[in-house]
C-alpha positions in Angstrom: -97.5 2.5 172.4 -96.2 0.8 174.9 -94.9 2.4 178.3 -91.0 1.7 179.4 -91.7 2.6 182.6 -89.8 0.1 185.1 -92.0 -1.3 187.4 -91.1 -2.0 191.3 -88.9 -4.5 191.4 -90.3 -6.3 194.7 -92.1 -9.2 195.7 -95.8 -8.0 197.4 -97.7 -10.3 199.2 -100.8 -12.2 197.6 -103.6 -11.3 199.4 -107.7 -11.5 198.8 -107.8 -7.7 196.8 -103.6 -8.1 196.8 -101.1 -7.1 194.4 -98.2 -9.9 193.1 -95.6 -8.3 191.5 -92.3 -10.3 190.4 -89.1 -8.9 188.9 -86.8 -10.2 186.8 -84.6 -11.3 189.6 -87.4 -12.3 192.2 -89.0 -15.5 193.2 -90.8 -17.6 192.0 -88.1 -18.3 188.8 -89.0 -19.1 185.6 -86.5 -21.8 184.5 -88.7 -24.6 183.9 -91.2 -22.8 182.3 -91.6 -24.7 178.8 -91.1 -22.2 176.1 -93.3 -22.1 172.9 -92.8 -24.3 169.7 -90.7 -22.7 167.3 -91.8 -22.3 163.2 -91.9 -20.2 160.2 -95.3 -20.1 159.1 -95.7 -17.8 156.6 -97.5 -17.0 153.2 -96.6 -15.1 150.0 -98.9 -12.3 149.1 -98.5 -11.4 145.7 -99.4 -7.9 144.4 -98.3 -8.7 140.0 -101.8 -9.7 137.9 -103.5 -9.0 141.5 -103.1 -12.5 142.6 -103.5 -12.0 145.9 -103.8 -8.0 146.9 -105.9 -5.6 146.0 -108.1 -8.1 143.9 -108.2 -6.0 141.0 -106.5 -3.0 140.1 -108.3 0.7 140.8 -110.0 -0.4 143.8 -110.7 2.5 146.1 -108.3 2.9 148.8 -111.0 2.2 151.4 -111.4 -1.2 149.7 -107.5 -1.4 149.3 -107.4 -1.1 153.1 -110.4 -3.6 154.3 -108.4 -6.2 151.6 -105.3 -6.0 153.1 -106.6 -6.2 157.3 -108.6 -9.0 156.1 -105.2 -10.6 154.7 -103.5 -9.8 157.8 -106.7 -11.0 160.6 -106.6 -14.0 158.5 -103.0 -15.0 158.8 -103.2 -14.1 162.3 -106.5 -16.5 162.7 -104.8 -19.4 161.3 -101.7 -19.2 163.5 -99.3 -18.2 161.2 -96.6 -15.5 161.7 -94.7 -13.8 158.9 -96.7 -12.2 155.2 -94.3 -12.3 152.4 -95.7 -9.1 150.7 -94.9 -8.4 147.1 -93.5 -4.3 147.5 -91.8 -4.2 143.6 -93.7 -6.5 141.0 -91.7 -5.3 138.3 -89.6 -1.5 138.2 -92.6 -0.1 139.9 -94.0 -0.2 143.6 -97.0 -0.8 146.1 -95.3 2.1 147.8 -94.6 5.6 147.9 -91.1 6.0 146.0 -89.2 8.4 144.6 -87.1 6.0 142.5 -90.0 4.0 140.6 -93.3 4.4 140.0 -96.5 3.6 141.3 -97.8 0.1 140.4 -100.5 -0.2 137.6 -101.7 -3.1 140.3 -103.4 -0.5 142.7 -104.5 2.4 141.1 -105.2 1.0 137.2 -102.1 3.2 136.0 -99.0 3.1 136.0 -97.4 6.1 137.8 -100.8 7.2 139.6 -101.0 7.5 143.5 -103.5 6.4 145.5 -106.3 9.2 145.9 -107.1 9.9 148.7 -102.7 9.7 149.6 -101.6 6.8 151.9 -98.7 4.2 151.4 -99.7 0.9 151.1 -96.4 -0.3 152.4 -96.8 2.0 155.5 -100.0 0.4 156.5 -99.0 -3.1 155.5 -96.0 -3.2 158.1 -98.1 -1.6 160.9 -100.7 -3.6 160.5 -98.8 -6.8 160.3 -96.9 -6.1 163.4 -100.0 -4.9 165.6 -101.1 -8.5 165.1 -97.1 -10.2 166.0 -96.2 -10.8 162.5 -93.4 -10.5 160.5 -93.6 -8.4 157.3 -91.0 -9.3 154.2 -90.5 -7.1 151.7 -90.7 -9.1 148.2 -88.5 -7.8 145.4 -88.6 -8.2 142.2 -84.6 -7.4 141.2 -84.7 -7.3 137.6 -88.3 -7.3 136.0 -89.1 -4.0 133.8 -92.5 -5.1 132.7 -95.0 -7.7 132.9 -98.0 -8.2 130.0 -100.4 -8.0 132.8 -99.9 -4.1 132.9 -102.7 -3.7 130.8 -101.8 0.3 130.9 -99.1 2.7 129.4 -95.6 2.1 131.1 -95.4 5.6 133.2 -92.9 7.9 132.2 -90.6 6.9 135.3 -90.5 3.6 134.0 -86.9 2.5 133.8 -87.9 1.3 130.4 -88.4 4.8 129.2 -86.1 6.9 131.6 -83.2 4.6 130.9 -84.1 1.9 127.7 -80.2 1.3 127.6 -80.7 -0.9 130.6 -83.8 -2.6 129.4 -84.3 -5.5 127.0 -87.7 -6.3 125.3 -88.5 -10.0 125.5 -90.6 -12.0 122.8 -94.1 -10.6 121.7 -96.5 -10.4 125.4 -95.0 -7.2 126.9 -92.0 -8.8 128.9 -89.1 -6.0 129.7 -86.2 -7.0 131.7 -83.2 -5.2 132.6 -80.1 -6.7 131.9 -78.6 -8.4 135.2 -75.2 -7.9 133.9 -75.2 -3.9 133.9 -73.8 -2.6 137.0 -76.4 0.7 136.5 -79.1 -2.3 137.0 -77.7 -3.2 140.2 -77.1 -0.1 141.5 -80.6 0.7 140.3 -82.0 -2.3 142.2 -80.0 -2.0 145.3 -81.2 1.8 145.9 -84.8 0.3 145.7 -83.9 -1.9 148.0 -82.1 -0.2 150.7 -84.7 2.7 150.5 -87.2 0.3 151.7 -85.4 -1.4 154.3 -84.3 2.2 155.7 -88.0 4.2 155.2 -90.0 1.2 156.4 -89.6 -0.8 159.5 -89.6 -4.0 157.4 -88.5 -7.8 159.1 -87.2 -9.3 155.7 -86.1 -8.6 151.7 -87.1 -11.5 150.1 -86.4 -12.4 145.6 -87.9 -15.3 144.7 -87.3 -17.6 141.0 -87.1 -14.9 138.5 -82.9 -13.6 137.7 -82.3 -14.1 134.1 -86.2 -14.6 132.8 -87.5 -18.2 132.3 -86.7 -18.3 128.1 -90.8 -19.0 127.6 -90.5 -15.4 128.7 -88.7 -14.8 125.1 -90.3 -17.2 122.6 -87.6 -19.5 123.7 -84.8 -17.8 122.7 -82.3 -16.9 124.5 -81.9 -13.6 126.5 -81.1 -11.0 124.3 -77.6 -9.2 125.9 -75.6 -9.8 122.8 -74.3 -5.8 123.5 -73.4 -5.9 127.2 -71.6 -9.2 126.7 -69.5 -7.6 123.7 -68.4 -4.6 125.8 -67.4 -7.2 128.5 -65.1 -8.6 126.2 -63.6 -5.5 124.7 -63.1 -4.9 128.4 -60.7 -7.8 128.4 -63.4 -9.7 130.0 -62.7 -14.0 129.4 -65.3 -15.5 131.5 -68.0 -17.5 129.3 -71.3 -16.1 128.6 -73.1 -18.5 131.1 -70.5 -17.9 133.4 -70.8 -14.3 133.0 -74.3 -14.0 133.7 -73.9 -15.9 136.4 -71.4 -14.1 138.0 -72.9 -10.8 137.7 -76.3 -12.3 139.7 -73.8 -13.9 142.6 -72.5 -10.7 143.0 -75.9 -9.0 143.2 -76.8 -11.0 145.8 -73.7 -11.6 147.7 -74.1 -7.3 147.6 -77.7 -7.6 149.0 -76.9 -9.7 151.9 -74.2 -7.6 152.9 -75.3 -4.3 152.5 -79.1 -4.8 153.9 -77.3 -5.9 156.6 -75.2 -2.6 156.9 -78.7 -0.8 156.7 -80.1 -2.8 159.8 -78.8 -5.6 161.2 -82.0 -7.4 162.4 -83.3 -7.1 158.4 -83.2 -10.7 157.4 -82.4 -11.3 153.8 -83.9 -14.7 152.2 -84.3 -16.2 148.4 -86.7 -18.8 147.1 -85.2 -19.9 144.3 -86.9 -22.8 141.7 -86.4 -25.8 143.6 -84.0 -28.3 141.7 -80.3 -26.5 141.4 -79.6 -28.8 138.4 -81.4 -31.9 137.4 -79.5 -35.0 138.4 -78.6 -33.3 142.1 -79.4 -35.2 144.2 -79.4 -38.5 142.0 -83.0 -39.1 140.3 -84.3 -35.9 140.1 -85.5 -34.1 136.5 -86.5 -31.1 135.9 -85.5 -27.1 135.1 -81.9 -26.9 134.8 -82.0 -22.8 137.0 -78.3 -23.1 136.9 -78.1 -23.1 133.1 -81.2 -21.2 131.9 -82.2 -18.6 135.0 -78.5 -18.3 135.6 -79.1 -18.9 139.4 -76.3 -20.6 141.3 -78.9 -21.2 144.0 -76.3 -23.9 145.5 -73.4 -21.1 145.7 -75.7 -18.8 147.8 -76.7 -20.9 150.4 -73.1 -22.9 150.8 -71.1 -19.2 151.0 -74.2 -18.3 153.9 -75.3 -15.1 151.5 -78.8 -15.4 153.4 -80.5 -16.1 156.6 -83.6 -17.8 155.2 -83.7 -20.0 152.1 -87.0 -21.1 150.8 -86.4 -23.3 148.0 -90.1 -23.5 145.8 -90.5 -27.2 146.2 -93.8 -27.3 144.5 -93.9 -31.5 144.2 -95.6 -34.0 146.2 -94.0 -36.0 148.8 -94.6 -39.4 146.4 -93.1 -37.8 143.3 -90.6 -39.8 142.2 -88.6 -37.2 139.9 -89.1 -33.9 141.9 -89.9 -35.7 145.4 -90.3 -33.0 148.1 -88.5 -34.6 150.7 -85.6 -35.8 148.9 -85.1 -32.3 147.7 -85.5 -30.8 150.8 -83.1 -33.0 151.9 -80.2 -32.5 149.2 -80.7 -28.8 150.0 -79.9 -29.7 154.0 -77.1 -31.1 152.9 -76.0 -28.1 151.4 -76.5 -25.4 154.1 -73.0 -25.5 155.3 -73.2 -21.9 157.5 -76.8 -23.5 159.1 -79.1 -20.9 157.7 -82.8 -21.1 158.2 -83.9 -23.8 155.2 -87.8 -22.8 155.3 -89.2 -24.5 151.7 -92.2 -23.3 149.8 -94.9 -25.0 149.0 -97.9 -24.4 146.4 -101.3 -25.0 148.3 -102.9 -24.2 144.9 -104.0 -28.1 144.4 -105.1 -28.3 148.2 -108.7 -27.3 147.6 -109.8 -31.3 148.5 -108.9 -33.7 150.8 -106.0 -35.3 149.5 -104.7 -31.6 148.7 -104.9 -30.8 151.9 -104.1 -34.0 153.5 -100.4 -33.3 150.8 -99.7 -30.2 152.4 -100.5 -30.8 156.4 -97.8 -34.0 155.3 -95.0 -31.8 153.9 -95.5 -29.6 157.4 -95.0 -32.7 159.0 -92.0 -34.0 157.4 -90.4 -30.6 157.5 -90.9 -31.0 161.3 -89.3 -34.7 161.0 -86.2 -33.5 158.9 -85.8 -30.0 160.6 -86.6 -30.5 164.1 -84.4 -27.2 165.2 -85.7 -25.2 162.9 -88.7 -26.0 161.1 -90.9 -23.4 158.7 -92.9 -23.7 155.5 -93.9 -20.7 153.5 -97.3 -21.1 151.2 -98.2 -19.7 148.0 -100.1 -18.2 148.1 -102.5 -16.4 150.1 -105.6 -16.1 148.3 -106.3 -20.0 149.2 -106.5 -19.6 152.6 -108.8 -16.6 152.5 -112.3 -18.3 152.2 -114.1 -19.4 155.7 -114.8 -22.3 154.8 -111.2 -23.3 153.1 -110.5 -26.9 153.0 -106.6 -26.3 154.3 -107.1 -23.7 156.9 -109.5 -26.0 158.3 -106.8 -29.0 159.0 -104.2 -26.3 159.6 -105.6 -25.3 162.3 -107.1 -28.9 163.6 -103.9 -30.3 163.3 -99.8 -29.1 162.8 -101.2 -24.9 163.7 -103.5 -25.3 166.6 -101.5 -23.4 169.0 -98.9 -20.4 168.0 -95.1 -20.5 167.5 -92.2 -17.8 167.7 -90.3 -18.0 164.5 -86.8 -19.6 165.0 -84.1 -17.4 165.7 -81.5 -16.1 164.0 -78.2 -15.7 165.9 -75.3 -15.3 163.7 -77.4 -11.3 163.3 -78.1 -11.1 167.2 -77.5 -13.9 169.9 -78.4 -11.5 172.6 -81.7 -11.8 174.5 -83.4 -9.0 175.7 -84.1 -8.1 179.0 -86.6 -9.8 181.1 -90.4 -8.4 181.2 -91.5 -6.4 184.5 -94.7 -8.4 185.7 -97.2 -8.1 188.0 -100.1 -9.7 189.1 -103.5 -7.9 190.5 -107.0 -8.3 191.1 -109.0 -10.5 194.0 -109.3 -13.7 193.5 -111.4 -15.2 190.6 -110.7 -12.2 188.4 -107.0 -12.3 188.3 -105.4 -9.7 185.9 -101.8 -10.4 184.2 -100.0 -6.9 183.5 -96.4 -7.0 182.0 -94.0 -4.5 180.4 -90.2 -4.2 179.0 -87.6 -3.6 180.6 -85.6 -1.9 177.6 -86.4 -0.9 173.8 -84.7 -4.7 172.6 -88.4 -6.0 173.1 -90.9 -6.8 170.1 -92.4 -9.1 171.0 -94.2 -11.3 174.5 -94.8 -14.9 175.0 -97.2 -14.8 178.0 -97.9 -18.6 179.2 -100.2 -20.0 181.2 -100.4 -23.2 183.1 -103.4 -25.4 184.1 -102.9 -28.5 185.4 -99.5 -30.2 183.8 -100.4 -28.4 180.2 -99.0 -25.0 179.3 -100.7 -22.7 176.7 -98.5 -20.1 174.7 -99.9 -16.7 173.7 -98.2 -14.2 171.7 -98.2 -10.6 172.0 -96.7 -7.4 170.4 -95.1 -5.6 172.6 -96.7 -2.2 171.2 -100.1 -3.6 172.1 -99.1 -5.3 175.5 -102.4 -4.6 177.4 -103.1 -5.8 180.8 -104.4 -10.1 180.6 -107.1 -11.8 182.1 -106.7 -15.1 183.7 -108.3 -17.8 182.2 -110.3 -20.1 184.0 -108.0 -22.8 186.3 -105.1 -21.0 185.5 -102.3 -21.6 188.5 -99.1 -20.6 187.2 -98.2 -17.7 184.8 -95.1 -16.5 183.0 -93.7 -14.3 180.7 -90.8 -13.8 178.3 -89.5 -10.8 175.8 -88.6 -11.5 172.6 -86.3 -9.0 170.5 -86.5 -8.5 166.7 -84.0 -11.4 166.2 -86.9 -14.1 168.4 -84.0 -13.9 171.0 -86.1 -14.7 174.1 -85.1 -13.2 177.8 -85.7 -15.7 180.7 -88.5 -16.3 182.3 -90.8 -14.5 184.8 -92.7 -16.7 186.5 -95.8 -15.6 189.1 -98.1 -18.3 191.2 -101.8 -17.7 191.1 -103.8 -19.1 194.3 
């Protein structure tokens, strides 16, 4: 861990075997240091079926463990900086919980712990952050089962602890709780905020599925015919579409605000299914979500009820009826409170080159449309994990050679950190960079270096801040502290002779 120490706030003399050392308030000043590109670069992990992590359920945990730091080195390698990682694929978790139990996707039954004990989640968020990236905790809010379960549903399943609350769908092995049932949210929420409060997690994250896709039941329609009728003897008049909608606005609205309660600096984002309703903007076809996964997507983003919003915009550029751009540009229009607007993309078709050369575009035009705040989240993981992947490969030739902070987020936290204490030792020729925080606000560094006119930008986590070498022509040095929010302190700047 990393010592809080102050150093000596004075300015030493440079000298052959000398000693620099610069405090926050000394000379030389930072202030025209550049600061380093801004961008949400991030991937989904998904643990349901094993599409992403561990690769097949009853792995041993050793396995379990050199899967996920491969994950992890790999994001890192490829310049990216936050893992979306699936923690609830469906009333059960890649976790230890007391409120659900364990997932069928590590062990190979439902309810069994990992032997010998650890907690996935635990080593997920350490790992993550050793290497300066962002872990978000995926949720799954209403999901009871998924036919990919190939087990017996545990006997902690909220299908069998509490069936009142659960709905069978069609003939695969779909359960879903009833959105409607304010047992399901509390139920949901608890998950929830006991991971945000046990785990030092960046992000909660849903993604498409509220009420189920209607595939999900033969095409019929969801099955709540009781909960609506109490509704009504209630004295309830709202609409059944209406209804169902309302219920999930409230869920989330409840999310938002009380994940905020739980920690401030937990950032709470959605990723709904990409069109709101076909028709909006002009030209577009497609899923109606408003009308058939109840999902005012629109209403969340306009009322600001999240700080990220990752609409799955899963289309081409050139895609007349679902265009990328066009979409991503009707949602702009939409984020009235400025929240982050990072979309997803599916890099499952960018195994070629004009998959690849697709993807590296819609980074590109995100950049061009968002130039404040750009990001792009990719799903999912598992194509980016082969050496010799196709995308990785123009990734990092092209939009992520270099390393970016994430944008910031400062309606949660607009106050920067205190600046680094620095110093500079060593003779001349083997120059060593050594830097600490100045209070407990710090997670992160940007340490950059300067040779000739170009600056370089490397990121570090604060818990791992060891001293730096100098690279070769380096003549100007500087670092800055970033908090949990990517506030960034100013600048301190040392000469190198």
């Amino acid at each position: 861990m990393l010592t809080r120490t102050p150093l000596l706030a004075v300015a030493l003399s440079l000298s052959a075997g000398g000693l620099v050392a610069q405090s926050p308030t000394g000379a030389p000043a930072g202030d025209d240091v550049p600061r380093a590109p801004r961008e949400f670069r991030a991937a989904w992990v998904a643990t349901v079926a094993n599409i992403d992590w561990p690769s097949e359920p009853g792995l041993s945990v050793s396995r379990q463990k050199q899967e996920a730091v491969a994950i992890l080195d790999r994001l890192a390698a490829l310049n990216m900086n936050a893992v979306v990682f699936q923690v609830r694929p469906h009333a059960d978790a890649m976790y230890r919980s007391r409120l659900e139990p364990w997932s069928y996707y590590l062990t190979g039954r439902q309810g069994r712990a990992p032997q010998p004990s650890y907690d996935p989640l635990e080593l997920w968020v350490a790992e993550a952050h050793a290497r300066g990236l962002q872990l978000h905790a995926w949720f799954n809010p209403y999901r009871a089962n998924h036919p990919a379960n190939r087990g017996e549903l545990s006997a902690e399943s909220i299908v069998r602890r509490h069936p009142e609350l659960v709905v069978k769908l069609g003939k695969d092995g779909y359960y879903w709780m009833d959105p409607a049932l304010e047992a399901v949210q509390e139920h949901s929420l608890a998950v929830i905020l006991d991971v945000v409060q046990r785990y030092d997690v960046d992000g909660v994250h849903f993604d498409d599925y509220f009420y189920p896709y209607r595939s999900y039941n033969d095409g019929a329609d969801f099955p709540d015919d009781a909960s609506y009728e109490a509704y009504q003897r209630g004295g309830g008049e709202l609409a059944r579409d209406d209804w169902r909608r309302a219920a999930v606005d409230r869920f989330v609205e409840r999310v938002h605000r009380e994940v905020h309660a739980a920690k401030p600096h937990v950032e709470f984002g959605i990723s709904p299914f990409g069109i709101w309703r076909p028709g909006h903007p002009p030209g577009i076809q497609g899923l109606d979500q408003y009308d058939s996964l109840y999902a005012d997507a629109k209403r969340w983003l306009n009322e600001g009820w999240v700080d990220y919003f990752t609409p799955q915009l899963y289309w081409p550029i050139a895609q007349v009826p679902q265009s990328f751009p066009v979409l991503l540009g009707w949602w702009q229009d939409q984020n009235a409170h400025g929240r982050h607007l990072w979309p997803g993309t599916s890099i499952g078709r960018a195994r070629n080159d004009a998959g690849t050369t697709e993807i590296v575009n819609q980074v590109m035009v995100v950049r061009g449309m968002l130039p404040a705040d750009p990001g792009l989240c990719m799903f999912s993981m598992k194509v980016l994990m082969p050496a010799d992947a196709p995308l990785a490969t123009r990734l990092l030739e092209g939009p992520y050679a270099g390393r970016a902070l994430i944008p910031a987020t400062p309606w949660l936290d607009d106050r920067p950190p205190a600046a680094p204490q620095v110093e500079l030792g060593g003779p001349r020729g083997r120059r060593e960079l050594r830097f600490r925080a100045a209070d407990d606000d710090t997670f992160l560094f940007v340490v950059s270096e300067q040779r000739g006119p170009r600056w370089t930008h490397a990121i570090v986590p604060a818990e791992n801040a060891r001293p730096q070498p100098l690279g070769e022509g380096v003549t100007r040095v500087a670092v800055r502290a970033v908090d949990r929010s990517r506030n960034e302190s100013a600048a301190v700047a040392v000469d190198v002779d």
